[in-house]
N, C-alpha and C positions, 0 to 999 in steps of 0.2 A: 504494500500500500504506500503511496504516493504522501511522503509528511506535509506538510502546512508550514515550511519551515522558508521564508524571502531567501536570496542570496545572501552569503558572508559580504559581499560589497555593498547591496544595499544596504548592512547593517551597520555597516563600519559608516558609512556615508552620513544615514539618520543620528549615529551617534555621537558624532563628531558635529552634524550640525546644532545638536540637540547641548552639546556639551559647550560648544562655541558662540552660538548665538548668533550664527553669521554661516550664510553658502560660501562665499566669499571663502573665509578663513578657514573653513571645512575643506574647501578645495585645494586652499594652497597645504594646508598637515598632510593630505592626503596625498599631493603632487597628481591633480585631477582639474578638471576646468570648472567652472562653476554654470558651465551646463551640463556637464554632466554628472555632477553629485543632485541639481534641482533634476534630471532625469530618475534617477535611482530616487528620492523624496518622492517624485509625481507614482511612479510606479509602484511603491511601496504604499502611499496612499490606497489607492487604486484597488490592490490585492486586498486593506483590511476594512477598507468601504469608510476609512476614519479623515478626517483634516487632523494631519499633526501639528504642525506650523501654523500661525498668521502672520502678516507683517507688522514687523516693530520699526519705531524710530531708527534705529539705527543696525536693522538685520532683519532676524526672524523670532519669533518668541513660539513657545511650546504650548498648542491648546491644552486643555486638562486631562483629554484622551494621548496625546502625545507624552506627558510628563508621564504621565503613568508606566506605555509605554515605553518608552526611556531608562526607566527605573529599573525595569525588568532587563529589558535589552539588556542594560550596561552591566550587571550581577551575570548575567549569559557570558559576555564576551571576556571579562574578568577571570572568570572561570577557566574559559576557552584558554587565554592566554596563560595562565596559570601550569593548567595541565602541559600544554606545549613547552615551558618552560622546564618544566619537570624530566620531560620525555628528552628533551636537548641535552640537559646538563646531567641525565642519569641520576636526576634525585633518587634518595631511600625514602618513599612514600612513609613505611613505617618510622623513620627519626625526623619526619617533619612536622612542628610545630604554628599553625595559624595565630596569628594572635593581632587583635583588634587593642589599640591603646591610644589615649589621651598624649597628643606631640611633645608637648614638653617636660613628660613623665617619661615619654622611652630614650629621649635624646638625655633628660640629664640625669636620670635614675636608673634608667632600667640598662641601658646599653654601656653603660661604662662598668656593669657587674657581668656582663654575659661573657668575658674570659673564664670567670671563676665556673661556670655553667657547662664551659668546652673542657676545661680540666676534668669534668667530673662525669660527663656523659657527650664525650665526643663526637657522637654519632647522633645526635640533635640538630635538627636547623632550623633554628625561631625566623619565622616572616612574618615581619612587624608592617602592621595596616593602620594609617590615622582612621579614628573613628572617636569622636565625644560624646551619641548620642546613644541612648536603647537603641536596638534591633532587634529582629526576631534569627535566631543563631539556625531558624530551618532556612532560611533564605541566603547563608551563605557559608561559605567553608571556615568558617574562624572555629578554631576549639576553645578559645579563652579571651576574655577583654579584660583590659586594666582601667577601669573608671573612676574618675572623681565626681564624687556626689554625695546627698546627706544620706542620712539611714533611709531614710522615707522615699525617696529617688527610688537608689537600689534594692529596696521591697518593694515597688511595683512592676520591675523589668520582669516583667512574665515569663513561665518558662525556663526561671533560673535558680541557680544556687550560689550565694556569695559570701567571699572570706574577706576581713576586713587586714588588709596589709598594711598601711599605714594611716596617723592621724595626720589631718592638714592641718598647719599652723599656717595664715596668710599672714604675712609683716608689712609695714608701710618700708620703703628702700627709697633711696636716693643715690646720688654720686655722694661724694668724700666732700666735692667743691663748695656743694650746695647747704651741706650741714658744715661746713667750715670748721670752727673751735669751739661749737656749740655742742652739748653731750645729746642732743635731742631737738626737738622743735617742737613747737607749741602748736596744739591743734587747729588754735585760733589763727595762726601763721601757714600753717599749710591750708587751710581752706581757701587765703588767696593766691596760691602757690599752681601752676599748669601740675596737672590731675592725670596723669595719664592711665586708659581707660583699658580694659579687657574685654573683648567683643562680646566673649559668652558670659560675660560677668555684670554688666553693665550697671550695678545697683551698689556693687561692692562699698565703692567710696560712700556714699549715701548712708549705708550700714556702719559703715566704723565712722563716719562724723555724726551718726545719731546715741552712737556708746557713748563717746565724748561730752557726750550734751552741747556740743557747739552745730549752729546754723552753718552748712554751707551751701550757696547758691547754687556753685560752681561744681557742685557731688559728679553732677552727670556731665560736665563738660570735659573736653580735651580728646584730643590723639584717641582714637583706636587703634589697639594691636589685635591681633585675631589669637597669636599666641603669648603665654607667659614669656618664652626666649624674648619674645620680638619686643615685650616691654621690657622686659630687665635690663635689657640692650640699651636702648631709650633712656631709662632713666640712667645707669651706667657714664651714659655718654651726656647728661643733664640738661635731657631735656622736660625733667617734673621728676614726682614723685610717682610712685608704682606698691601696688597689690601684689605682690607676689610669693605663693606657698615660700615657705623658708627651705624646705628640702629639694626645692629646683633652685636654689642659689648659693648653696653651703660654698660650691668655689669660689663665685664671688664675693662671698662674704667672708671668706677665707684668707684671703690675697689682699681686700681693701678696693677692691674698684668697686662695690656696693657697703651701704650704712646702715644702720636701722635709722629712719628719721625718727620715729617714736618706738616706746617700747610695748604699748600696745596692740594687740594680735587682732584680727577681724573677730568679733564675735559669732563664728558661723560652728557648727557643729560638722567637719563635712570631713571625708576619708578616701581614702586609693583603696579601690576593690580590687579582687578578682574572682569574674563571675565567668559563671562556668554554667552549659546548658544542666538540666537537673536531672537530679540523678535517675531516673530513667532513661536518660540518654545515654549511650554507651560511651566511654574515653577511650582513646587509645592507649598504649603503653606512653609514647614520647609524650601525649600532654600529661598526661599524672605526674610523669618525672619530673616536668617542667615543672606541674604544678606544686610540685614538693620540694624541689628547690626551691621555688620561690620562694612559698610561705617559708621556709626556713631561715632564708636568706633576709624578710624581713622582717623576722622577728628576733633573729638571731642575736 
């Protein structure tokens, strides 16, 4: 029987315009013309009876039936490319490791320990995937996520089992420059002070200048970063003050290119999990190991 299944091109074609936001720029990643990725879109319409696209200001934008499909699409081709990867490089399927984690957890926590990880089960290979939000773990090949969130978050992620690895402590930081010969700053001083902000956070400053008891107008102004790195950087380099967990900046705060501007911690209750589908779901050997080094590792 004949599948239901478009071409690999027209797939690649929808998803890159779907990713891009432009035929345009879908055709030049592709090295294709932009008549002929809008030929592969028209036909691809066509086959699912759907309008994926309409036009936007400045490209094309995804109707509601196109997002959807997209969503699905792009978890397909992920896949796709994955497994080829595998089959190239002769992975060992059974010592490979999935793992879904928060960016600036695996770059400044998690990845400067996976030496100690290869010492001890060498034939492990952790493939680290950015990811901040719930998922449903049937919809993709991860065996484990490393999430920051409150208790309450990570009791609703359905479908899961989760171990608390560490507690967040968020600190107010600055440069050295900017706290000069002062042991601290006054909360009344930083609230007129550039703020800078954390995309997924966006309430933080608001939070810890309402523990204070001090007004500030300016809570929700300044700079976004999207990640932690990218504000520490920022403030590092003085341009404001910064939120940021204290266990993604122990180098910096180590060496002196980062300060505590106050010594006040954000009043949040919030932690680094690792949640794992539940235990009706089957593990394999490499994640359990993983996951027992870990929790070892941070508890140790």
């Amino acid at each position: 029987m004949r599948r239901k299944i478009p071409a690999l091109q027209t797939l690649l074609c929808f998803d890159a315009a779907a990713r891009l936001g432009s035929l345009t720029r879908a055709a030049q990643a592709l090295s294709l013309t932009q008549s002929a990725v809008s030929r592969q879109i028209a036909a691809l319409e066509s086959t699912l009876g759907l309008r994926l696209f309409e036009r936007a200001r400045h490209g094309v934008a995804l109707t509601a039936s196109g997002a959807d499909y997209a969503a699905r699409i792009a978890r397909q081709l992920d896949a796709l490319e994955q497994d080829t990867l595998d089959v190239m490089t002769g992975g060992a399927p059974d010592g490979d490791v999935h793992l879904a984690c928060v960016p600036s957890f695996a770059t400044q926590w998690l990845i400067p320990r996976l030496p100690d990880l290869a010492k001890l089960h060498p034939h492990l290979s952790v493939h680290i995937e950015t990811r901040t939000r719930p998922f449903l773990f049937a919809d993709t090949r991860f065996d484990a996520a490393l999430y920051a969130g409150t208790p309450e978050q990570v009791q609703r992620w359905a479908g899961t089992r989760h171990d608390v690895l560490l507690p967040e402590s968020v600190v107010a930081v600055c440069s050295p420059a900017v706290l000069g010969r002062r042991k601290s700053l006054k909360p009344s001083a930083m609230a007129d002070m550039p703020l800078l902000q954390q995309s997924t956070r966006t309430d933080a400053w608001h939070h810890w200048f309402a523990a204070q008891g001090i007004a500030a107008p300016k809570a929700l102004s300044g700079p976004r970063y999207e990640l932690f790195s990218m504000a520490s950087a920022a403030a590092a380099h003085g341009l404001g003050l910064a939120l940021i967990p204290q266990l993604l900046i122990e180098p910096e705060l180590a060496r002196g290119a980062l300060v505590l501007a106050h010594p006040a911690p954000l009043p949040e209750s919030r932690n680094y999990y690792l949640v794992r589908p539940d235990a009706s779901a089957s593990q394999g050997v490499a994640s359990n190991q993983f996951a027992d080094w870990l929790l070892n590792r941070a508890h140790g």
